[in-house]
PyMOL commands that place a pseudoatom at each C-alpha (Angstrom):
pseudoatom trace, name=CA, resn=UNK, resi=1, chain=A, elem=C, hetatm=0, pos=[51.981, 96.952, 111.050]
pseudoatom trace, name=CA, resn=UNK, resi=2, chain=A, elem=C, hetatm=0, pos=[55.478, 96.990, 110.703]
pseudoatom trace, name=CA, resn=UNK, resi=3, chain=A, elem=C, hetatm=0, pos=[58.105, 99.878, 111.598]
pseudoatom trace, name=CA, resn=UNK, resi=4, chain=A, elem=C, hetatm=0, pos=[59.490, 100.941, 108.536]
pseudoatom trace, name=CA, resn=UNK, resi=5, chain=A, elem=C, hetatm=0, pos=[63.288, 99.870, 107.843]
pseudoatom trace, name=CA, resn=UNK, resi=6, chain=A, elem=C, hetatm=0, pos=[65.910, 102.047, 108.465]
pseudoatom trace, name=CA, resn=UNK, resi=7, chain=A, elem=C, hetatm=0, pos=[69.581, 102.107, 107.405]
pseudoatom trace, name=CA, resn=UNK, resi=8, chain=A, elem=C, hetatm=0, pos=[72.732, 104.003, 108.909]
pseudoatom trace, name=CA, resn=UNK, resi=9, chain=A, elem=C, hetatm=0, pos=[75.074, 105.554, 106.412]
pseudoatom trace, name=CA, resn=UNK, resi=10, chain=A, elem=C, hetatm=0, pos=[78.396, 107.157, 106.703]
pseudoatom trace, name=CA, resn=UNK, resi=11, chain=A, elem=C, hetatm=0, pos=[80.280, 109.269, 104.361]
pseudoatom trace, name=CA, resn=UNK, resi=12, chain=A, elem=C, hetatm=0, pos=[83.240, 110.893, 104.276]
pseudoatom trace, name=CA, resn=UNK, resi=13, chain=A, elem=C, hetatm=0, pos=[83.858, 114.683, 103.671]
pseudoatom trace, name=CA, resn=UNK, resi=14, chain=A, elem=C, hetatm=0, pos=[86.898, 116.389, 101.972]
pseudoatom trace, name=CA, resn=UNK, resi=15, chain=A, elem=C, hetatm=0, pos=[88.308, 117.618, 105.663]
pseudoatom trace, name=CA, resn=UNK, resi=16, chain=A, elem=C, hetatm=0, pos=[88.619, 113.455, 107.266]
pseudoatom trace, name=CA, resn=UNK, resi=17, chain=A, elem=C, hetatm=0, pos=[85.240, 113.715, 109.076]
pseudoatom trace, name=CA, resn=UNK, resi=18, chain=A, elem=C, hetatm=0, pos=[83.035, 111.091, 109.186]
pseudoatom trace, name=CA, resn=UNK, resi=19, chain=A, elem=C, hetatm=0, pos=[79.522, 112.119, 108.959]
pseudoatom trace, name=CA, resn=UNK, resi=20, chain=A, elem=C, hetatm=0, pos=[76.916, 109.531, 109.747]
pseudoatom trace, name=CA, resn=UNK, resi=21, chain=A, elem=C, hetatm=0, pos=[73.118, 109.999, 109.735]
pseudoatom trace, name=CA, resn=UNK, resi=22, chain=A, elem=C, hetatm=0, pos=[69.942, 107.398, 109.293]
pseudoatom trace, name=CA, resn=UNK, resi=23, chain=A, elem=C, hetatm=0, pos=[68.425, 106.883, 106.284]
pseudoatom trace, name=CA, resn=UNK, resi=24, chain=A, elem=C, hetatm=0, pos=[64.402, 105.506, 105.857]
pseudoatom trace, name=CA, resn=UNK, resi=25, chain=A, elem=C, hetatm=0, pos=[62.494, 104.155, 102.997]
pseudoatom trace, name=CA, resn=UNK, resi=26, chain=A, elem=C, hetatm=0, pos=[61.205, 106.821, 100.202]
pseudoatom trace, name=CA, resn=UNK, resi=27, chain=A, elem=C, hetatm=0, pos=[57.661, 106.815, 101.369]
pseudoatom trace, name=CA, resn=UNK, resi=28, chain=A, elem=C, hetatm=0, pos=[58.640, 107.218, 105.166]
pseudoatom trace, name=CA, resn=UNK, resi=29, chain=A, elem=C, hetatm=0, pos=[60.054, 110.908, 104.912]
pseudoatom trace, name=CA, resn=UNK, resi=30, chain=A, elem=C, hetatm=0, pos=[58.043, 112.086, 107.904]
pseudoatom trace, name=CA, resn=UNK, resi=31, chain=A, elem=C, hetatm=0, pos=[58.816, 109.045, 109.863]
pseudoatom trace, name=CA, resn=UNK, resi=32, chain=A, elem=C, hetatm=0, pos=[62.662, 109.497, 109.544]
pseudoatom trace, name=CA, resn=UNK, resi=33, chain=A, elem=C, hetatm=0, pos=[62.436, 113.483, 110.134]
pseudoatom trace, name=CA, resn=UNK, resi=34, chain=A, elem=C, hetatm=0, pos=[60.539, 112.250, 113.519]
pseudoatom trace, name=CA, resn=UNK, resi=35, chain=A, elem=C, hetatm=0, pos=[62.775, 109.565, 113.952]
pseudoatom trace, name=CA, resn=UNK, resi=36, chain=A, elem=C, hetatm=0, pos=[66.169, 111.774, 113.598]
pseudoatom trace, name=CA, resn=UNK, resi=37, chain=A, elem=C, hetatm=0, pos=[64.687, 114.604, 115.672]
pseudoatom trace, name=CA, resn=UNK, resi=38, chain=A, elem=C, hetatm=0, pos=[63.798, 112.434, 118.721]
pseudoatom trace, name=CA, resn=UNK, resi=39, chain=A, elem=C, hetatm=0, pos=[67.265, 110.224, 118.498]
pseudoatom trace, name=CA, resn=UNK, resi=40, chain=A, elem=C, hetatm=0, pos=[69.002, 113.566, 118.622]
pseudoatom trace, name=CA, resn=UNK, resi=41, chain=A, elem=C, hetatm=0, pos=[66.955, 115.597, 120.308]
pseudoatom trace, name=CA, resn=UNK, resi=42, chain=A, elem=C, hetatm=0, pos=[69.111, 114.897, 123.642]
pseudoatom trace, name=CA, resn=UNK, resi=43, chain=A, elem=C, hetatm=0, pos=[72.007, 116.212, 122.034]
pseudoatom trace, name=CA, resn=UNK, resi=44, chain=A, elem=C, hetatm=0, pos=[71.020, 119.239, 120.205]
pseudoatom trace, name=CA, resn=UNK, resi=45, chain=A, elem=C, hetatm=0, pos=[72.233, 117.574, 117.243]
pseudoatom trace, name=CA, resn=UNK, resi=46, chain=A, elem=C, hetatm=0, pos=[71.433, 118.156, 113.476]
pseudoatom trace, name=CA, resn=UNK, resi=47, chain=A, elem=C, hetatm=0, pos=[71.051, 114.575, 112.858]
pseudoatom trace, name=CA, resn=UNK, resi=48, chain=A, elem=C, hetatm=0, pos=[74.593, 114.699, 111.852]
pseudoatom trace, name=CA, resn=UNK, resi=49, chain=A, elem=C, hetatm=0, pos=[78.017, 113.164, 114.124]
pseudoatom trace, name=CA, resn=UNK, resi=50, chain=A, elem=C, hetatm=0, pos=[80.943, 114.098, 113.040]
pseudoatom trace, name=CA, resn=UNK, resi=51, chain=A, elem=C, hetatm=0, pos=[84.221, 112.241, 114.336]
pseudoatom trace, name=CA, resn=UNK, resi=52, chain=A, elem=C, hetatm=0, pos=[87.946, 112.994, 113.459]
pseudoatom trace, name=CA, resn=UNK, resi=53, chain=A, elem=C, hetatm=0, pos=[89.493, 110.701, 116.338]
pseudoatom trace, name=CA, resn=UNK, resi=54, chain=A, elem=C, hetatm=0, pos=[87.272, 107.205, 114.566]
pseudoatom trace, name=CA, resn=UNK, resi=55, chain=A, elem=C, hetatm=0, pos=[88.852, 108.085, 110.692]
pseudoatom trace, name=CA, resn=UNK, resi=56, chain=A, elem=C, hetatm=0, pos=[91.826, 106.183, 111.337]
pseudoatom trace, name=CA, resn=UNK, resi=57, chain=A, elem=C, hetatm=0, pos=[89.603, 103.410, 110.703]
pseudoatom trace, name=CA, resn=UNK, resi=58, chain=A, elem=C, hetatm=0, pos=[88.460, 104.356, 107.734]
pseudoatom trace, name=CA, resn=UNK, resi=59, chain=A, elem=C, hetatm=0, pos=[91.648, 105.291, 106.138]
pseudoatom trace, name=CA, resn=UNK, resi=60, chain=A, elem=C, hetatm=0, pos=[92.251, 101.468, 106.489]
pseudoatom trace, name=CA, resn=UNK, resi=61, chain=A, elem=C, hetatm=0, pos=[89.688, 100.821, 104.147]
pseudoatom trace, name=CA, resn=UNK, resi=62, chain=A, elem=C, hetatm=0, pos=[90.568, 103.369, 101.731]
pseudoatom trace, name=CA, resn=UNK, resi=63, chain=A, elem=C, hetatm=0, pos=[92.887, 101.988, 98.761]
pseudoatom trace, name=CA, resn=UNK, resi=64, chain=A, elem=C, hetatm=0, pos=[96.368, 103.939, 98.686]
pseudoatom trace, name=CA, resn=UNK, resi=65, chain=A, elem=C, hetatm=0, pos=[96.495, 106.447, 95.719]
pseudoatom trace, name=CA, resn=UNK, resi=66, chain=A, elem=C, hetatm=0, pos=[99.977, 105.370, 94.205]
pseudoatom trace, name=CA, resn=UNK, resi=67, chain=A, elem=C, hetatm=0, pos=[101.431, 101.900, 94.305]
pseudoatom trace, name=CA, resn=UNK, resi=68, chain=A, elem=C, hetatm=0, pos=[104.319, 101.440, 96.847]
pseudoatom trace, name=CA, resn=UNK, resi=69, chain=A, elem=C, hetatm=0, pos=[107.922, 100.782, 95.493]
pseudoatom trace, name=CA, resn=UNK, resi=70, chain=A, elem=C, hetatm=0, pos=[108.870, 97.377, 95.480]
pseudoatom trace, name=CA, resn=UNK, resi=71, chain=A, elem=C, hetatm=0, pos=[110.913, 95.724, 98.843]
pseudoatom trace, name=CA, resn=UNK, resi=72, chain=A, elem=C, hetatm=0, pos=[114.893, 95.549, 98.741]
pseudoatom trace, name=CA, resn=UNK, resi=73, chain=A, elem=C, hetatm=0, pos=[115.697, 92.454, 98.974]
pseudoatom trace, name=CA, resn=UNK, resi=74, chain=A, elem=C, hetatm=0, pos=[117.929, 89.735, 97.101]
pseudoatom trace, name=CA, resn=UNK, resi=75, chain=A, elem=C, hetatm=0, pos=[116.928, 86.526, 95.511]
pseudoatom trace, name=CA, resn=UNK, resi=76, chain=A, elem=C, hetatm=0, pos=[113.100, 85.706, 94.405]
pseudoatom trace, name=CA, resn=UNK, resi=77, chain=A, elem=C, hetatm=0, pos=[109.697, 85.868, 97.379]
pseudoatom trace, name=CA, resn=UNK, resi=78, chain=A, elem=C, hetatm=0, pos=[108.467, 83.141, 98.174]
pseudoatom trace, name=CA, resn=UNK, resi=79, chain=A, elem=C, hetatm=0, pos=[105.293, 84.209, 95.656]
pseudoatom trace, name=CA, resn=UNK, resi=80, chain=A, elem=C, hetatm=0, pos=[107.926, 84.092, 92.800]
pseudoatom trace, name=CA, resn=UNK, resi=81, chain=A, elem=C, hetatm=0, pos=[108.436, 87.530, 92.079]
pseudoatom trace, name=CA, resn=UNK, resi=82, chain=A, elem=C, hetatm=0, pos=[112.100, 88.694, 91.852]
pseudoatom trace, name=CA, resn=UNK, resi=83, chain=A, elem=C, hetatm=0, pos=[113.167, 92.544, 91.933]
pseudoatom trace, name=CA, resn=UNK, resi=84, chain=A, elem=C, hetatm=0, pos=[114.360, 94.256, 89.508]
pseudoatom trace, name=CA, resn=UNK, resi=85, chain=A, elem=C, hetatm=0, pos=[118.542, 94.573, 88.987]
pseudoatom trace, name=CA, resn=UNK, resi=86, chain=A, elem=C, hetatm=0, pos=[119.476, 98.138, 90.164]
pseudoatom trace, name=CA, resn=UNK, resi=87, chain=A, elem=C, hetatm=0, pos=[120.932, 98.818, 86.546]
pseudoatom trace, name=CA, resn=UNK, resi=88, chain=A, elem=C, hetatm=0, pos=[119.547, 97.656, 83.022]
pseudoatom trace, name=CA, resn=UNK, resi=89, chain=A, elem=C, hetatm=0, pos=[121.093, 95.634, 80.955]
pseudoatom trace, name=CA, resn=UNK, resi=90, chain=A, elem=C, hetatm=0, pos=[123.226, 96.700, 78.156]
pseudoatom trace, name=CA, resn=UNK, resi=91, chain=A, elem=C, hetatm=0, pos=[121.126, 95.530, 75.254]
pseudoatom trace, name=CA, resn=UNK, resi=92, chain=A, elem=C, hetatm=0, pos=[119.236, 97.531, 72.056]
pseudoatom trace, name=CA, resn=UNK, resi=93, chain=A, elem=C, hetatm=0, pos=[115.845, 96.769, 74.110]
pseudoatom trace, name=CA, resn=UNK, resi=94, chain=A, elem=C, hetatm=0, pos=[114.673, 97.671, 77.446]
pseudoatom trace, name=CA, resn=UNK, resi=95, chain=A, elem=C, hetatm=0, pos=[111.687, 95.738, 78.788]
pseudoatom trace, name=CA, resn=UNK, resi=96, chain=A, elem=C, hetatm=0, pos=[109.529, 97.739, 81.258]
pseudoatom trace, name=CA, resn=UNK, resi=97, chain=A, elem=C, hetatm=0, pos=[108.138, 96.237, 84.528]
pseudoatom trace, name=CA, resn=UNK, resi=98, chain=A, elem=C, hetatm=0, pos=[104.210, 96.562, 84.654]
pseudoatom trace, name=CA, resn=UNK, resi=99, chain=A, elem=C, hetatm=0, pos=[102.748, 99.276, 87.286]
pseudoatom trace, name=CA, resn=UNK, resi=100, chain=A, elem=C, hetatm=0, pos=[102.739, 96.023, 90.153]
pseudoatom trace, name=CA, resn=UNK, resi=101, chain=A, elem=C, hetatm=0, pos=[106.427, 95.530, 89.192]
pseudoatom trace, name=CA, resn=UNK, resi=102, chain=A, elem=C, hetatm=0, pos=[105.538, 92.188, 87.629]
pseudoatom trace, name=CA, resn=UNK, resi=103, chain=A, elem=C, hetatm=0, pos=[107.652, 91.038, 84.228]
pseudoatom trace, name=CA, resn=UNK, resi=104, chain=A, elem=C, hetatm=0, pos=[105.179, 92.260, 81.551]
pseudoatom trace, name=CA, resn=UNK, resi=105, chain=A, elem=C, hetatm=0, pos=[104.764, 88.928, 79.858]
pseudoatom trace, name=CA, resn=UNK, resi=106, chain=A, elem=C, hetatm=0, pos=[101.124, 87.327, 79.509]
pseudoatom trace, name=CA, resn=UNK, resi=107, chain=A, elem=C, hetatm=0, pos=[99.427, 84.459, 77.775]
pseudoatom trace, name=CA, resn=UNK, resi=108, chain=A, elem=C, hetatm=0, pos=[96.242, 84.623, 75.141]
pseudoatom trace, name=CA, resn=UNK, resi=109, chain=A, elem=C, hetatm=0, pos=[93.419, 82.772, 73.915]
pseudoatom trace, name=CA, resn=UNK, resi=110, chain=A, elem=C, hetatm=0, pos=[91.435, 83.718, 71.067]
pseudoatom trace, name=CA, resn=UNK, resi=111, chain=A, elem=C, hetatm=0, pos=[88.742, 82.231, 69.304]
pseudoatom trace, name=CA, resn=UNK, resi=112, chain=A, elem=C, hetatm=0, pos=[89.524, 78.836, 72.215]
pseudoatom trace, name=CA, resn=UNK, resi=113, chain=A, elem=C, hetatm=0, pos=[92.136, 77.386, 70.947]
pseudoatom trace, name=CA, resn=UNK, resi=114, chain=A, elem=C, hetatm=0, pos=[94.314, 80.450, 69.024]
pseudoatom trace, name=CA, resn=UNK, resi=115, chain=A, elem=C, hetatm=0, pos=[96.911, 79.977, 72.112]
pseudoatom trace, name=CA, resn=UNK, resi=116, chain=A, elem=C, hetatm=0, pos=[99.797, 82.986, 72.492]
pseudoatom trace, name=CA, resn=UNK, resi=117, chain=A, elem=C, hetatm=0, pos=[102.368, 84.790, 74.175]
pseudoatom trace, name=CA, resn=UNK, resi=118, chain=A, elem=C, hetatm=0, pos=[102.623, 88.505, 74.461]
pseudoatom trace, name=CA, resn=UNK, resi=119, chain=A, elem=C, hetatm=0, pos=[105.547, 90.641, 75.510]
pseudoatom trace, name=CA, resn=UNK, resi=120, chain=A, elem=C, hetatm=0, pos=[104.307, 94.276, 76.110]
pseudoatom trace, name=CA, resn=UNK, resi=121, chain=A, elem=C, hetatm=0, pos=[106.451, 97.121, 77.123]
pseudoatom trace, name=CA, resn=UNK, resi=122, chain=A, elem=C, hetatm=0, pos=[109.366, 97.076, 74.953]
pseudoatom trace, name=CA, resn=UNK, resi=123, chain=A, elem=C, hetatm=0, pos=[111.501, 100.235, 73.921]
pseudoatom trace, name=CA, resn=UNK, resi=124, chain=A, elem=C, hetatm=0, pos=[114.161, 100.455, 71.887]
pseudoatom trace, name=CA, resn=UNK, resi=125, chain=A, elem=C, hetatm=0, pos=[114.469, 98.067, 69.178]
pseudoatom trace, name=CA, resn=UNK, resi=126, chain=A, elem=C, hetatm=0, pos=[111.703, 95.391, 69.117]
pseudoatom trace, name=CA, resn=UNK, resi=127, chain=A, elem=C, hetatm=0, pos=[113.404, 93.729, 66.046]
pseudoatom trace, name=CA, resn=UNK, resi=128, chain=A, elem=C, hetatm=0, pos=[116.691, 92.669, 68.162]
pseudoatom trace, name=CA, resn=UNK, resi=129, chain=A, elem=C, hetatm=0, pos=[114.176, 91.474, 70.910]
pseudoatom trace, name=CA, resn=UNK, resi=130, chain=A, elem=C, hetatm=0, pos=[112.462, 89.189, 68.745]
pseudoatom trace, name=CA, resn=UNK, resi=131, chain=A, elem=C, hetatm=0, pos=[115.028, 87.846, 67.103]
pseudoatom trace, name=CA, resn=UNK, resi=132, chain=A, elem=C, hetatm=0, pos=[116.658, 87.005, 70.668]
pseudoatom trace, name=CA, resn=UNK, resi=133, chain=A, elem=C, hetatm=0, pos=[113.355, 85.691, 71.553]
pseudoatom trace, name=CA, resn=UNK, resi=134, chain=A, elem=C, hetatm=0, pos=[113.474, 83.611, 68.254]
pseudoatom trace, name=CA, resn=UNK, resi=135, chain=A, elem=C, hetatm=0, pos=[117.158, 82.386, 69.045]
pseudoatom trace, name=CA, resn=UNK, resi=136, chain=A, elem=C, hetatm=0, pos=[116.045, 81.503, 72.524]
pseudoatom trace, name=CA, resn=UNK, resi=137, chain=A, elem=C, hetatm=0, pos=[112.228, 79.461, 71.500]
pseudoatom trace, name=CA, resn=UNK, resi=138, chain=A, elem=C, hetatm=0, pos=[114.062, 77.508, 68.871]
pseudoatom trace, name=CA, resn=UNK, resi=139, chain=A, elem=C, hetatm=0, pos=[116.990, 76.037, 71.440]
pseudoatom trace, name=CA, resn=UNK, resi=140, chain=A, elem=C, hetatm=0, pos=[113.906, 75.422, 73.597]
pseudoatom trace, name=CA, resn=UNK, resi=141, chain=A, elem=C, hetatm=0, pos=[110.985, 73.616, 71.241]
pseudoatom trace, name=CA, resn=UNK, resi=142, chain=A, elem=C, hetatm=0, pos=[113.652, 72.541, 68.377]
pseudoatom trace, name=CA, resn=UNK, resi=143, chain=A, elem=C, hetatm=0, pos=[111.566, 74.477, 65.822]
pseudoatom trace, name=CA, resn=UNK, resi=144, chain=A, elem=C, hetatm=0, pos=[111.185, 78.071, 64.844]
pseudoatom trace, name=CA, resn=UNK, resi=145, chain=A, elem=C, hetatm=0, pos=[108.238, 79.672, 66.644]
pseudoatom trace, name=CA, resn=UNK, resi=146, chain=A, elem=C, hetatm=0, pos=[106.301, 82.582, 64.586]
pseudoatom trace, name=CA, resn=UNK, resi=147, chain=A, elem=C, hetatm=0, pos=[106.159, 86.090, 65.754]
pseudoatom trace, name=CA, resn=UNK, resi=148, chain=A, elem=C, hetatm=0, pos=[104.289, 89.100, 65.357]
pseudoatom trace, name=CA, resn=UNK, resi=149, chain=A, elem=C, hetatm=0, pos=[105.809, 92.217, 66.144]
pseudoatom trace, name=CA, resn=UNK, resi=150, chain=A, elem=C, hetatm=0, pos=[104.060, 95.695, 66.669]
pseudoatom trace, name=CA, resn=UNK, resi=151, chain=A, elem=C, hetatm=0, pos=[106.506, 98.366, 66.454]
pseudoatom trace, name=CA, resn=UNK, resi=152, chain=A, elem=C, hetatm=0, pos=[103.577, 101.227, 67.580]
pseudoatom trace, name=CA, resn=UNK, resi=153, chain=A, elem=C, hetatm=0, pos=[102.646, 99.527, 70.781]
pseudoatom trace, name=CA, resn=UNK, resi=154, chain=A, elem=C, hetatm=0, pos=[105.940, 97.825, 72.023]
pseudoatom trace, name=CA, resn=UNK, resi=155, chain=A, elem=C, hetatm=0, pos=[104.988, 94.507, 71.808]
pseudoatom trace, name=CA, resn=UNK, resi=156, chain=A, elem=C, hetatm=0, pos=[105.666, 91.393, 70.411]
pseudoatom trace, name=CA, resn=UNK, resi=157, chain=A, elem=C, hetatm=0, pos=[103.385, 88.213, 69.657]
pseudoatom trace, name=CA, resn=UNK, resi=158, chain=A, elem=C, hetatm=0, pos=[104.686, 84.879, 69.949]
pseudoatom trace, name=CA, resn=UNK, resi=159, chain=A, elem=C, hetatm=0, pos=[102.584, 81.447, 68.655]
pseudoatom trace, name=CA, resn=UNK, resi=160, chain=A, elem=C, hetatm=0, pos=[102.091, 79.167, 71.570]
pseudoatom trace, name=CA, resn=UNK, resi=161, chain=A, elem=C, hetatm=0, pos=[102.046, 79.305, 75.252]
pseudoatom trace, name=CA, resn=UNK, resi=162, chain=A, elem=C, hetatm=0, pos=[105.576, 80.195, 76.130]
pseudoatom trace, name=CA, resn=UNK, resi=163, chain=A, elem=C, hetatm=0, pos=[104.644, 82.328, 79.641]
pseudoatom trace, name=CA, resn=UNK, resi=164, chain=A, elem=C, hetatm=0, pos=[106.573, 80.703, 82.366]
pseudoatom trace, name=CA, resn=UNK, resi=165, chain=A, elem=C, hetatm=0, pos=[109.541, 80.236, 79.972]
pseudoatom trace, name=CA, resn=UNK, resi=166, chain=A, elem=C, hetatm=0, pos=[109.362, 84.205, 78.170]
pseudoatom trace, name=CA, resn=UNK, resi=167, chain=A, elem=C, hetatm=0, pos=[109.408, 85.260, 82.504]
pseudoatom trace, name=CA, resn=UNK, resi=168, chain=A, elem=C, hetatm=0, pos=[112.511, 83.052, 83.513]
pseudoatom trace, name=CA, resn=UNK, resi=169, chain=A, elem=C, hetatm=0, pos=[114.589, 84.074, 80.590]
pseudoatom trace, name=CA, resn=UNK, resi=170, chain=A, elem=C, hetatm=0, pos=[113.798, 87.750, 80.891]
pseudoatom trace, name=CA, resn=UNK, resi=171, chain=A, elem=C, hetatm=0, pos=[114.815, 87.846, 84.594]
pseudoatom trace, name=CA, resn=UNK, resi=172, chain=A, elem=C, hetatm=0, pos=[117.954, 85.741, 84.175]
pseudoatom trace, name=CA, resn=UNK, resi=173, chain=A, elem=C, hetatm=0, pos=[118.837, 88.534, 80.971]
pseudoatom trace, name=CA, resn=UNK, resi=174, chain=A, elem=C, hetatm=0, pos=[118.442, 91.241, 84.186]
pseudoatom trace, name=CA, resn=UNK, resi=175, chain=A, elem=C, hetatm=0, pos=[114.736, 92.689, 83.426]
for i in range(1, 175): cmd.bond("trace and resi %d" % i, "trace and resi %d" % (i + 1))
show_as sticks, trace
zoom trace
């Protein structure tokens, strides 16, 4: 007959030790008590290794709790992402970078074929924004787009896929 299958486990406690142990099937309890006393007999361990010098390793693995700031640096990456000016622009409406620093505009389909554009994270007054957005999608398509605006949320709906277009005006306007 087969040995029974074992696994190794670590966890990690609120002090940055590593503990680390074996863990058997639920019908071998006997066989993994056996197993950890005669593994750590030699030691005089509890079945239980704790390490503070290997964490570094883990802390690798462990996502960072806040987001870092964004890099100084002029001009766009070569991603496409361009920072944000040092100071706003002087308009009604300030546009808010998302929590990745990213130009908060994105593109929806409803229902497959319902195709818009969304600008979230507007304060101030939405109304000038989409009438400057208005302006801007009728010098662009020759026709006048239609718009949704939510005051409560900050955000304004545009008909049609207008992404890449809604992103490169709003960073040459200095958001």
């Amino acid at each position: 007959m087969a040995a029974p299958f074992r696994s190794v486990f670590m966890t990690l406690s609120p002090g940055g030790l590593i503990r680390s142990g074996i863990a058997a099937p639920a019908g071998s309890v006997a066989n993994a008590r056996a197993c950890l006393r005669s593994e750590h007999s030699s030691t005089g361990g509890r079945g239980v290794d704790e390490s503070v010098d290997e964490y570094k390793y883990v802390e690798r693995l462990v996502p960072p709790s806040r987001i870092p700031s964004p890099p100084k640096h002029e001009g766009s990456a070569p991603s496409g992402w361009t920072p944000p000016p040092e100071t706003p622009p002087s308009l009604p409406y300030m546009i808010r970078r998302s929590r990745m620093h990213n130009v908060p505009v994105y593109s929806d389909i409803k229902h497959g074929n319902q195709k818009s554009t969304l600008v979230r994270k507007v304060e101030g007054d939405v109304w000038a924004l989409n009438k400057d957005v208005k302006e801007f999608l009728q010098q662009l398509t020759g026709r006048e787009t239609a718009t949704q605006v939510n005051e409560v949320t900050g955000t304004v709906r545009i008909k049609g896929h207008f992404e890449k277009e809604l992103k490169a005006w709003l960073i040459q306007r200095g958001f």
